[in-house]
C-alpha positions as CSV (number, residue, x, y, z in Angstrom):
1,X,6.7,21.9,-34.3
2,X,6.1,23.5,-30.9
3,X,6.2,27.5,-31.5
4,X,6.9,28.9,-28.1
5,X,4.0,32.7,-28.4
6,X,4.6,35.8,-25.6
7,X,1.0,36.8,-27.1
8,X,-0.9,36.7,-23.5
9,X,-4.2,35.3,-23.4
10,X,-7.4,36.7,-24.8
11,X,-4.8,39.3,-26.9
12,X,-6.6,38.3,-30.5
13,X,-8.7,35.3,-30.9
14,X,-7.2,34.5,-34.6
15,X,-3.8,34.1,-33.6
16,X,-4.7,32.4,-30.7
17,X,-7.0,29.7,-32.5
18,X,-3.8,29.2,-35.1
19,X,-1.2,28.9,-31.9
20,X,-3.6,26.9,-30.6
21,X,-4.1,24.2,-33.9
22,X,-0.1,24.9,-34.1
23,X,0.6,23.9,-31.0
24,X,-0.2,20.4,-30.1
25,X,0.6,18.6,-26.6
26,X,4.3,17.6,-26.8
27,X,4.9,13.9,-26.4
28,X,5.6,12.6,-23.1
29,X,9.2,12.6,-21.2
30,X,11.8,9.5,-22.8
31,X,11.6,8.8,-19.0
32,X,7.7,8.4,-19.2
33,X,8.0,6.5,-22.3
34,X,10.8,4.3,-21.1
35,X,8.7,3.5,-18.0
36,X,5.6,2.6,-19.9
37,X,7.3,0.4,-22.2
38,X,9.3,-1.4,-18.9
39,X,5.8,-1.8,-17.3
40,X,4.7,-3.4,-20.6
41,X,7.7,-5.9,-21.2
42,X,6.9,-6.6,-17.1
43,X,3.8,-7.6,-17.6
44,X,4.4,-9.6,-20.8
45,X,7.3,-11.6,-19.3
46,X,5.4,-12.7,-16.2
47,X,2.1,-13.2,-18.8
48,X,4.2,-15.8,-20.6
49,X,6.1,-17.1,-17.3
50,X,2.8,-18.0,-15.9
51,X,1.6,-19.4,-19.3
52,X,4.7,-22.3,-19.6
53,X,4.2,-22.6,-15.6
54,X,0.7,-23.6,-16.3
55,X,1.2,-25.5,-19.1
56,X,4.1,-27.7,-18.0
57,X,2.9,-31.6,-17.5
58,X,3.7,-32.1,-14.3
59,X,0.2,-31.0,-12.7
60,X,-1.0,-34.6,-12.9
61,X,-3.2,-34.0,-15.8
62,X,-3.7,-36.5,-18.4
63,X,-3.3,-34.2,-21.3
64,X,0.0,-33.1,-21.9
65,X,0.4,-29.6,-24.5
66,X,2.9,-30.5,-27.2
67,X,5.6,-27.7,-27.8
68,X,3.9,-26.2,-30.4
69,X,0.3,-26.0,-28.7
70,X,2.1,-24.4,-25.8
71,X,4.2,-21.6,-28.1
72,X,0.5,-20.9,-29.6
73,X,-0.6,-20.5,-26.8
74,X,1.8,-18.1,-25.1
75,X,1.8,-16.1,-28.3
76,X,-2.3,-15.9,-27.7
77,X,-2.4,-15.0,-24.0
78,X,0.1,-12.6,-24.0
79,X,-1.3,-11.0,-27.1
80,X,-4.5,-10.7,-25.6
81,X,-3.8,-9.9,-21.7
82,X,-1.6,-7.3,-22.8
83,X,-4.4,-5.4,-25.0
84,X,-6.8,-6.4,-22.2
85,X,-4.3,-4.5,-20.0
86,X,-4.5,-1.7,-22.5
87,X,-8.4,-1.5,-22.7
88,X,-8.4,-1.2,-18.7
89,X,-6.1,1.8,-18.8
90,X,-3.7,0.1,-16.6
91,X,-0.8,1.8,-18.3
92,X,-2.1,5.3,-17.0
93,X,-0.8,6.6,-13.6
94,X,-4.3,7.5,-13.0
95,X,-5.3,3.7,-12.6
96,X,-1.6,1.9,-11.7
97,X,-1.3,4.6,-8.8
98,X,-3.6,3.4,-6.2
99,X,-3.0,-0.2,-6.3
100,X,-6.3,-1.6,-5.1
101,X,-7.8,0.3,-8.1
102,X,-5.0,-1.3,-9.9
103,X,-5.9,-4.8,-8.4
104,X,-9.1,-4.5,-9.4
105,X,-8.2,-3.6,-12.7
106,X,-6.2,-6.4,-13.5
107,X,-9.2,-8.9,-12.1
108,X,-11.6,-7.2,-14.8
109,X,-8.2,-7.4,-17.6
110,X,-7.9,-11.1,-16.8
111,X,-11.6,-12.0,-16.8
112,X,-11.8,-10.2,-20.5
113,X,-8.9,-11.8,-21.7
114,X,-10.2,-15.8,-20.7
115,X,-13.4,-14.7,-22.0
116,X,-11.6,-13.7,-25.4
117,X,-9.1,-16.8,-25.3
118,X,-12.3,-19.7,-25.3
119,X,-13.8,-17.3,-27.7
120,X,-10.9,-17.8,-30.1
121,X,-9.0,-20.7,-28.9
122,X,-11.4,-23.2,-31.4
123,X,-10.2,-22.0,-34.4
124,X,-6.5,-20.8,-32.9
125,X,-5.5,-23.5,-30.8
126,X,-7.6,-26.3,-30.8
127,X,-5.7,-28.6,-28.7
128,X,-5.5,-25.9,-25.7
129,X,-8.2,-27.6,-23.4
130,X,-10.2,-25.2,-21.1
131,X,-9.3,-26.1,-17.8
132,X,-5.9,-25.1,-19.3
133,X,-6.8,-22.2,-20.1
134,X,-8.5,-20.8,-17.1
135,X,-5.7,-22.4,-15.0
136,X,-3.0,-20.5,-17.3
137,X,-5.3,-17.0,-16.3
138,X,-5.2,-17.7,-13.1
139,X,-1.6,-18.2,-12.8
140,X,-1.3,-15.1,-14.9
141,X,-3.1,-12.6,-12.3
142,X,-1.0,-13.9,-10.0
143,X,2.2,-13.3,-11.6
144,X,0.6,-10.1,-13.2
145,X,0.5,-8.6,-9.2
146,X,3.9,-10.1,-8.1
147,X,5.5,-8.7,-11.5
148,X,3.9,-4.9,-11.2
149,X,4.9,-5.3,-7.2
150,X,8.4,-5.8,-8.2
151,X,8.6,-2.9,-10.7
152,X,6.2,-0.3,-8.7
153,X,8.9,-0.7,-5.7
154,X,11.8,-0.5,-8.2
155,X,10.4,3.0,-9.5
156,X,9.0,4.0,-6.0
157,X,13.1,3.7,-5.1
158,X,14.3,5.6,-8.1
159,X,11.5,8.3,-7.7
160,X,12.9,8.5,-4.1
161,X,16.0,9.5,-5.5
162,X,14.9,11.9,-7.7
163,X,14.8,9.6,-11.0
164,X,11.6,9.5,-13.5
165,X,10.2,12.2,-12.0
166,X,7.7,14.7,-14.0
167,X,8.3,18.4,-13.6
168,X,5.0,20.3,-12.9
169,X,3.5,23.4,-11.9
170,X,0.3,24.3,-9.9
171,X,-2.0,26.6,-11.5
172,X,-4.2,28.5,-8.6
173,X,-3.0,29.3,-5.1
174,X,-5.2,28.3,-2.8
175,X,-6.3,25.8,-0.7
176,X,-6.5,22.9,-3.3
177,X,-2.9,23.7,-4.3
178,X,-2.0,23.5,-0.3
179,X,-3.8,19.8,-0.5
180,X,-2.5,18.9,-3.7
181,X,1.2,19.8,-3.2
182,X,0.4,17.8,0.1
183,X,-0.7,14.7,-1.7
184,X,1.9,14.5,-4.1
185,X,4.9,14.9,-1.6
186,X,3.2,12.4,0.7
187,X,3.3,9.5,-2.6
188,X,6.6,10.5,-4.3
189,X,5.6,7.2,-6.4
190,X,3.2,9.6,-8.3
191,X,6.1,11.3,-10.1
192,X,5.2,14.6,-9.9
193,X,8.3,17.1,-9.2
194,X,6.3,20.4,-8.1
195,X,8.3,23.2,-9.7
196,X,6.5,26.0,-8.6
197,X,2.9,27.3,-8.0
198,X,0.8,30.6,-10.2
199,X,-2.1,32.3,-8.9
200,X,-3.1,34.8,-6.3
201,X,-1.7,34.0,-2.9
202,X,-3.2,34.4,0.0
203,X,-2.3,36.8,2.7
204,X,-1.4,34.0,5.0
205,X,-0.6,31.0,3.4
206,X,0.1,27.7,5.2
207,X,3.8,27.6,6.8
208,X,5.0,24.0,4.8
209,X,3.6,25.7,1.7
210,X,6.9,26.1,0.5
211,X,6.8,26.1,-3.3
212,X,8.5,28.8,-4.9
213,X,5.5,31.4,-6.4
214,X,6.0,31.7,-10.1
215,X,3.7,34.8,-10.5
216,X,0.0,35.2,-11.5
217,X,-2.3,33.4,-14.4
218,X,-1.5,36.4,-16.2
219,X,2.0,35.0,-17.7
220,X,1.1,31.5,-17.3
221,X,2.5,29.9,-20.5
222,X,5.9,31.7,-19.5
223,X,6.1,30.8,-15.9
224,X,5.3,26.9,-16.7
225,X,8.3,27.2,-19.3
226,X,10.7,29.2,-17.2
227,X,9.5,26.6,-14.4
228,X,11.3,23.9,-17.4
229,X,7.9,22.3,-16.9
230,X,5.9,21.0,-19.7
231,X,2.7,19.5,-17.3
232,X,0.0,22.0,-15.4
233,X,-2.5,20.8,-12.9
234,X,-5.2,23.0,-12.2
235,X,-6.9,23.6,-8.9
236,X,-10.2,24.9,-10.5
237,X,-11.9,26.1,-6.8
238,X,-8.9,29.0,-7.0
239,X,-9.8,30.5,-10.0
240,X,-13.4,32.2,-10.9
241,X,-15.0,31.3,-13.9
242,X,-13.4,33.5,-16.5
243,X,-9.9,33.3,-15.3
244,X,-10.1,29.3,-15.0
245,X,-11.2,29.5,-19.4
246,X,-8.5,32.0,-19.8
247,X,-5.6,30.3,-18.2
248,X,-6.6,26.8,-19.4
249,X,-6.8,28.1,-23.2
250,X,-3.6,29.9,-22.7
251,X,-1.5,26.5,-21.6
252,X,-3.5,24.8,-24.4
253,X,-2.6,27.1,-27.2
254,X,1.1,26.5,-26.2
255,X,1.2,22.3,-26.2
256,X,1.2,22.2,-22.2
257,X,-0.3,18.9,-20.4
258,X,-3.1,19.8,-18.4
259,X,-4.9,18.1,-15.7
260,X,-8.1,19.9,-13.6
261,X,-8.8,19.4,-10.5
262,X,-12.5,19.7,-9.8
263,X,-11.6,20.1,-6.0
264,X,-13.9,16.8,-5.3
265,X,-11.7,15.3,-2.4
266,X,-12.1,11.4,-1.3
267,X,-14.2,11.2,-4.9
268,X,-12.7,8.1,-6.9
269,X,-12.9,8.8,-11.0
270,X,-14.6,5.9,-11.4
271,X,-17.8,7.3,-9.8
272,X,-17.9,10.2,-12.6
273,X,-19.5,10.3,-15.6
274,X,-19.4,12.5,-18.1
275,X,-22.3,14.4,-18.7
276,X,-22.3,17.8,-20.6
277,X,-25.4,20.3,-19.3
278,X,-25.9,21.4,-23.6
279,X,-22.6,22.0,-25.1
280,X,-20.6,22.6,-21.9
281,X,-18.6,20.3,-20.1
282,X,-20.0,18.4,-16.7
283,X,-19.8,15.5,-14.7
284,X,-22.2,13.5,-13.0
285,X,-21.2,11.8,-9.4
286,X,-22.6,8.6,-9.3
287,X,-23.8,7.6,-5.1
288,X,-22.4,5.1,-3.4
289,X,-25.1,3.0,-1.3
290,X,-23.8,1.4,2.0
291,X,-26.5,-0.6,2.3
292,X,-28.4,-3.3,-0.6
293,X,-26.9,-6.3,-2.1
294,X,-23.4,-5.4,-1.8
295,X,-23.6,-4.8,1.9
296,X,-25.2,-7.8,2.2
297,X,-22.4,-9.7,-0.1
298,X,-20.0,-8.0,2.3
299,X,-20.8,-9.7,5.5
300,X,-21.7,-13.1,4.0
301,X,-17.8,-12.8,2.9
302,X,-16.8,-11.7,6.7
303,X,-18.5,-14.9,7.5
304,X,-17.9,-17.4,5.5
305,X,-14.0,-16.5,4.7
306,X,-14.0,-15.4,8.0
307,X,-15.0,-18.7,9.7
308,X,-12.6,-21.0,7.3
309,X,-9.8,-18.9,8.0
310,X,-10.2,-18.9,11.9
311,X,-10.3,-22.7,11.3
312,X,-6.8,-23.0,9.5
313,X,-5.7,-20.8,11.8
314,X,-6.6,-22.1,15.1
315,X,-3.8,-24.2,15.4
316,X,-1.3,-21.6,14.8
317,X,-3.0,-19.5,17.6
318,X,-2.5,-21.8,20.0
319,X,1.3,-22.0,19.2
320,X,2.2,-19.0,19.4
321,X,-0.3,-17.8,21.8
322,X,2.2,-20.8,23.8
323,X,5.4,-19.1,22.7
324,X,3.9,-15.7,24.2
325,X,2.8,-17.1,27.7
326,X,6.1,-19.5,28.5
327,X,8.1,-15.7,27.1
328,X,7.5,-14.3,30.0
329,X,4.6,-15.5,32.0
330,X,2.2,-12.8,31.1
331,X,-1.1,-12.6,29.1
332,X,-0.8,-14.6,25.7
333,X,-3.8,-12.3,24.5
334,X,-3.9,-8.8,24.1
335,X,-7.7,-7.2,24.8
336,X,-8.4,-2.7,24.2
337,X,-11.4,-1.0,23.6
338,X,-11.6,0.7,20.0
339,X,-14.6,2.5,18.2
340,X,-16.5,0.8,15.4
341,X,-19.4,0.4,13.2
342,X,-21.8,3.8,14.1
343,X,-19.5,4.9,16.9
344,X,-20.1,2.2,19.4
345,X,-17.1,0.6,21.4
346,X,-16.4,-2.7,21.0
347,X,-13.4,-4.9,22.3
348,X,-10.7,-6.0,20.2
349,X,-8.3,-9.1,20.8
350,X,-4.9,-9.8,19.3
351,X,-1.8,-12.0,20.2
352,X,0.4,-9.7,22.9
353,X,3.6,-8.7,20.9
354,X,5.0,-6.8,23.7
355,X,6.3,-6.4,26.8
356,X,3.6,-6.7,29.9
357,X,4.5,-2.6,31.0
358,X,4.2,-1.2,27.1
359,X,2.1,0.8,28.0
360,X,3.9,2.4,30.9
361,X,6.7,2.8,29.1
362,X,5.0,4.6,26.4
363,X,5.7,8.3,27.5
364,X,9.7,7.4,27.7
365,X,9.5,7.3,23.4
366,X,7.2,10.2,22.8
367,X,10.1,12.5,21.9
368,X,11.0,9.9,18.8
369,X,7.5,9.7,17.0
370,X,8.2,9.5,13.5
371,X,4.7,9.9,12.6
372,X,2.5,13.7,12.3
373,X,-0.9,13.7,13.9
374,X,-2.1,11.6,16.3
375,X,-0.4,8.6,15.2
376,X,3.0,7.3,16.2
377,X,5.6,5.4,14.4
378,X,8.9,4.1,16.1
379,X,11.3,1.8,14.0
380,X,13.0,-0.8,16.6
381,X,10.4,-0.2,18.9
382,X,12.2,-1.5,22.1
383,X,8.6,-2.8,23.7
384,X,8.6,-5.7,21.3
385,X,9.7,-9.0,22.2
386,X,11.2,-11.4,19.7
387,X,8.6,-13.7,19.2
388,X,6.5,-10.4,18.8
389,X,8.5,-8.6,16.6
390,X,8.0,-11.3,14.3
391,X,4.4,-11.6,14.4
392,X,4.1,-8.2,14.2
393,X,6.4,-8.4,10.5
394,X,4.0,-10.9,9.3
395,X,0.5,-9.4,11.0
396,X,-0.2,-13.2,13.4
397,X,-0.8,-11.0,15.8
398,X,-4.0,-9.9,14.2
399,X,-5.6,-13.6,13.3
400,X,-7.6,-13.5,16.6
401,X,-9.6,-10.3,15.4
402,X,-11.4,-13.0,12.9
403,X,-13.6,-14.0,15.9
404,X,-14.2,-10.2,16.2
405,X,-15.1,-10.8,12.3
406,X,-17.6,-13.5,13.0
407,X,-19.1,-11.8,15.4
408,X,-19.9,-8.3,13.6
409,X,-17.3,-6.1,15.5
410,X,-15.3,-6.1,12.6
411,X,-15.0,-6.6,8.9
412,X,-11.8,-8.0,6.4
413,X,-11.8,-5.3,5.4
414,X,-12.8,-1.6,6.3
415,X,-11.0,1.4,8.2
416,X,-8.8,0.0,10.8
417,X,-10.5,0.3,14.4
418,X,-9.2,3.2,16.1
419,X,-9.5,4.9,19.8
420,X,-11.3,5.9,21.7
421,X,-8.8,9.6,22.7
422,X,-8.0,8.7,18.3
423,X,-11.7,9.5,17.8
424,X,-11.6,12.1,19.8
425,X,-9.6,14.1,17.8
426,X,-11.2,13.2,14.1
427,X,-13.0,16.2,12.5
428,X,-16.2,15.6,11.1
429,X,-14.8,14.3,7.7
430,X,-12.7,11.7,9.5
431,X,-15.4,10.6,11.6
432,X,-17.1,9.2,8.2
433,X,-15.2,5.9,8.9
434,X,-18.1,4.7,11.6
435,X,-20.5,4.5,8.7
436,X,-18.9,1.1,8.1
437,X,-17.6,-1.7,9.7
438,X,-13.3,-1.4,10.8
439,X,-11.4,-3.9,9.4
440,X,-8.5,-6.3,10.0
441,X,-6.9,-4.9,6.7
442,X,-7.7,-1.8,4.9
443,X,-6.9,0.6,1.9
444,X,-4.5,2.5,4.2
445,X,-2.4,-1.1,5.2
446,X,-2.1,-1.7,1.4
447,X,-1.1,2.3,0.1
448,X,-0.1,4.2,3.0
449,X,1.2,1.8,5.6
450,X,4.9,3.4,5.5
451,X,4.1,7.1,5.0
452,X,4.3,9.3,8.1
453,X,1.8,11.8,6.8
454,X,-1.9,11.8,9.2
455,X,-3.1,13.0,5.8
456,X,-2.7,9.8,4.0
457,X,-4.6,8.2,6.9
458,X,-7.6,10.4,6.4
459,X,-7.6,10.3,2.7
460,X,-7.3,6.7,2.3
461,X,-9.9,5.9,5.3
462,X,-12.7,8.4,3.8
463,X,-12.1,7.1,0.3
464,X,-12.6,3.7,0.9
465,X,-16.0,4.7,2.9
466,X,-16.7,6.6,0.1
467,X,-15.9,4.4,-3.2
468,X,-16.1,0.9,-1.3
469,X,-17.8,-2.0,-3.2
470,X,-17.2,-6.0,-3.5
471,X,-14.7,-5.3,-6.4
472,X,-12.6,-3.0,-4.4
473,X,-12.5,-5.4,-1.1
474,X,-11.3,-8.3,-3.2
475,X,-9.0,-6.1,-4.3
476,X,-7.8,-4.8,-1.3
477,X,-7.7,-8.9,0.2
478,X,-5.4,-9.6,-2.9
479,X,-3.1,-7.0,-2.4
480,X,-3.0,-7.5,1.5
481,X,-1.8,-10.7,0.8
482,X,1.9,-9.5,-1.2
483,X,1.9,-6.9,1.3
484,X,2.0,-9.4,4.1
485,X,4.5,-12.0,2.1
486,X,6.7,-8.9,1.4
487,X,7.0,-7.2,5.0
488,X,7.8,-10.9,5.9
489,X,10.7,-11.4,3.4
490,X,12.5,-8.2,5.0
491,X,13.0,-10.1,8.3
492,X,15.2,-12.1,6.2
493,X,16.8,-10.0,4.3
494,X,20.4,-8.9,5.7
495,X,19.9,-5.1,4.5
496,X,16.5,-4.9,5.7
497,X,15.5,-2.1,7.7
498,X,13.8,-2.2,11.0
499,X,10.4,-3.0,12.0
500,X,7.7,-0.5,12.2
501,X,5.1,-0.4,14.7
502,X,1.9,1.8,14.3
503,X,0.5,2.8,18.0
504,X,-2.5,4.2,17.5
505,X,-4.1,2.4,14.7
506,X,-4.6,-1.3,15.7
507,X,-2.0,-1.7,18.5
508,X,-1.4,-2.6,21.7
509,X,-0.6,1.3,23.5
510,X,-2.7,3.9,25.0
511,X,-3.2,6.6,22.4
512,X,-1.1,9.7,21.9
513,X,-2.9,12.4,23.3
514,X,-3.9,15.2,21.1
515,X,-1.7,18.2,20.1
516,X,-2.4,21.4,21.5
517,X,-3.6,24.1,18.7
């Protein structure tokens, strides 16, 4: 029973308490629970796909699983990735949002389960040898991250449209509520439907603030209903100290969702702990060290993986470094200045993709930038040549850069190298990207690739410099990988849109120049 009060808050502290014991969070949208239990029959069909895959006898093994052994063993591995899945959270939008936190996720989901499958597969399946095993785990990550690919761009489509989408209002009017509404129009995927904002507004408030204002934390409870919302996030920097209590024990007395923000941008939620100073909540922010075994893990990695993938790819350099040359008789390599590790220029080299003059014809397109900031987008850009405009779907282009990996220009993965007139319009919280390496691909190329939005540039960029680690690199290579094989597919698709080029962050064109204030 969800009793609906008009008391306001801090009006009697009986009543309250009862409302408040009354009133308990009400259960989550059918649409929320509908997509939950999709994302869970995803990942248990491609679990047992992978599982019969892995298990069929045609790998050249000796052994070969009778019917049985196999059905036992689907029932076990599914059974115990999907709780592993569970245990990892990764049926919370707070971990299956950012995908490379998703990624590496699922890597620490599918190690627990193999470790639980050998610990029971003696007395459960005796016949299920290891190397089966680890090679049916391994087939499930993989079809774990092709299956949640398939159904995050199924819902990122139907949240497009307006579908699945969670009504919500901000709670303080101020600058966090400017950056939040910000960050959840720029990732519609999130599934937040701002309703309206409460709090004191400012006497100027930013121009694309355009949120209808619901009235102050005074009627809170009412203006979250009225708004037919039943979820609240709370920027907690916009309210002082008393208010913040007040308003967040007035949503909680009437069964309204809450989420606080603690106005920590670029901070991921892995790096807090909790940590209560007496009685009274707190958090303590773990620091991230850019240097120690990690770092040095890193550029072994840039090295090694680095050197083996130049040599597989050598050949396929020379081809279509060829195709580029006999195009149209002009340079078959592309070479530009860009700003890396501590600020210092380096040069970076890349198979040409477009016409010889691309440059000079740069100012002719300015008027169709489909990008904000200093970046620009054009789809069908008319500078690319054919050959080019495929290497550019499927990121060739870019396999010469390994060299700049070898040598320590560059890592696999970091902040894509911008330039110089880029850097010179970073504020001092962008410019944090120099503290590391720029890579070939980045958290920006996997999350943010197709939003227009500068923002989601900056935010991705200073998070990763911020939260980087081993885990989250892998990560990041792993999903670089179906982001790669999926741009690729659209070339062959008849409905597929047109190409994308980014000028500005890793590509062959002079820099926009800066916007006038």
């Amino acid at each position: 029973m969800n009793v609906s009060s008009d008391r306001r808050p801090g009006e009697g502290s009986d009543p309250a308490v009862s409302s408040m014991l009354n009133n308990r969070p009400q259960d989550a949208p059918r649409g929320s629970r509908r997509l939950r239990w999709l994302s869970v029959a995803t990942d248990a069909g491609a679990v047992a796909i992978a599982v019969q895959l892995a298990l069929v006898p045609s790998f050249g093994w000796s052994d070969s699983p009778s019917i049985s052994v196999r059905m036992k063993a689907e029932v076990l591995l599914v059974t115990l990735n999907v709780l592993a899945f569970v245990v990892n959270r990764l049926y919370l939008a707070r971990t299956s949002s950012v995908r490379a936190l998703e990624t590496a996720a699922l890597l620490r989901a599918t190690l627990l389960a193999t470790i639980a499958a050998l610990a029971v597969r003696v007395n459960l399946v005796p016949d299920f040898r290891v190397r089966r095993l680890v090679f049916a785990q391994i087939c499930v990550f993989v079809a774990v991250i092709v299956g949640r690919t398939f159904f995050r761009t199924m819902l990122k489509r139907s949240r497009r449209r307006g579908r699945f989408m969670r009504p919500v209002v901000l709670i303080g009017a101020g600058d966090e509520a400017f950056e939040l509404l910000k960050i959840l129009r720029d990732d519609p995927e999130l599934g937040f439907d701002v309703r309206g904002v409460v709090g004191s507004m400012k006497d100027e408030s930013p121009p694309d603030f355009d949120v209808p204002y619901l009235g102050n934390t005074s009627n809170v409870v009412e203006a979250v209903k009225n708004a037919g919302a039943q979820h609240a996030i709370v920027g907690a920097t916009a309210l002082d100290f008393k208010e913040l209590n007040r308003t967040v024990r007035a949503l909680m007395s009437a069964g309204i969702h809450i989420q606080v923000s603690g106005g920590l941008a670029g901070i991921s939620a892995n790096r807090l702990r909790r940590a209560p100073i007496g009685r009274e909540a707190s958090f303590y922010l773990e620091q991230v060290s850019l240097e120690g075994w990690q770092a040095g893990v890193k550029r072994a990695m840039d090295i090694i993986i680095g050197s083996l993938l130049l040599l597989v790819a050598s050949p396929i350099i020379l081809i279509l470094a060829a195709i580029v040359r006999r195009q149209d008789r002009g340079p078959a390599f592309f070479m530009q200045k860009r700003i890396g590790l501590d600020g210092q220029p380096f040069e970076i080299v890349k198979i040409r993709t477009m016409v010889v003059d691309a440059e000079a014809r740069l100012a002719e397109l300015l008027a169709q930038n489909e990008r904000s900031g200093p970046l620009f987008k054009l789809k069908r850009d008319p500078r690319l040549t054919a050959i080019g405009r495929f290497m550019d779907a499927t990121s060739l282009n870019e396999l010469p850069q390994l060299w700049n990996v070898i040598r320590g220009d560059m890592s696999l993965v970091g902040p894509r190298p911008a330039l110089p007139r880029e850097v010179a319009t970073f504020d001092d919280r962008l410019m944090l990207r120099h503290l590391v390496r720029p890579g070939i691909t980045g958290l920006w190329q996997v999350e943010s690739r197709d939003s227009p939005s500068f923002a989601d540039y900056e935010r991705c960029d200073v998070f990763y410099v911020e939260n980087w680690s081993v885990q989250l690199d892998l990560a990041i290579l792993l999903q670089t990988v179906g982001a790669v094989l999926q741009r690729a597919a659209s070339i062959f698709r008849r409905d597929a849109g047109p190409q994308e080029k980014e000028v500005g962050v890793n590509a062959e064109v002079i820099q926009l120049p800066a916007r006038s204030a």
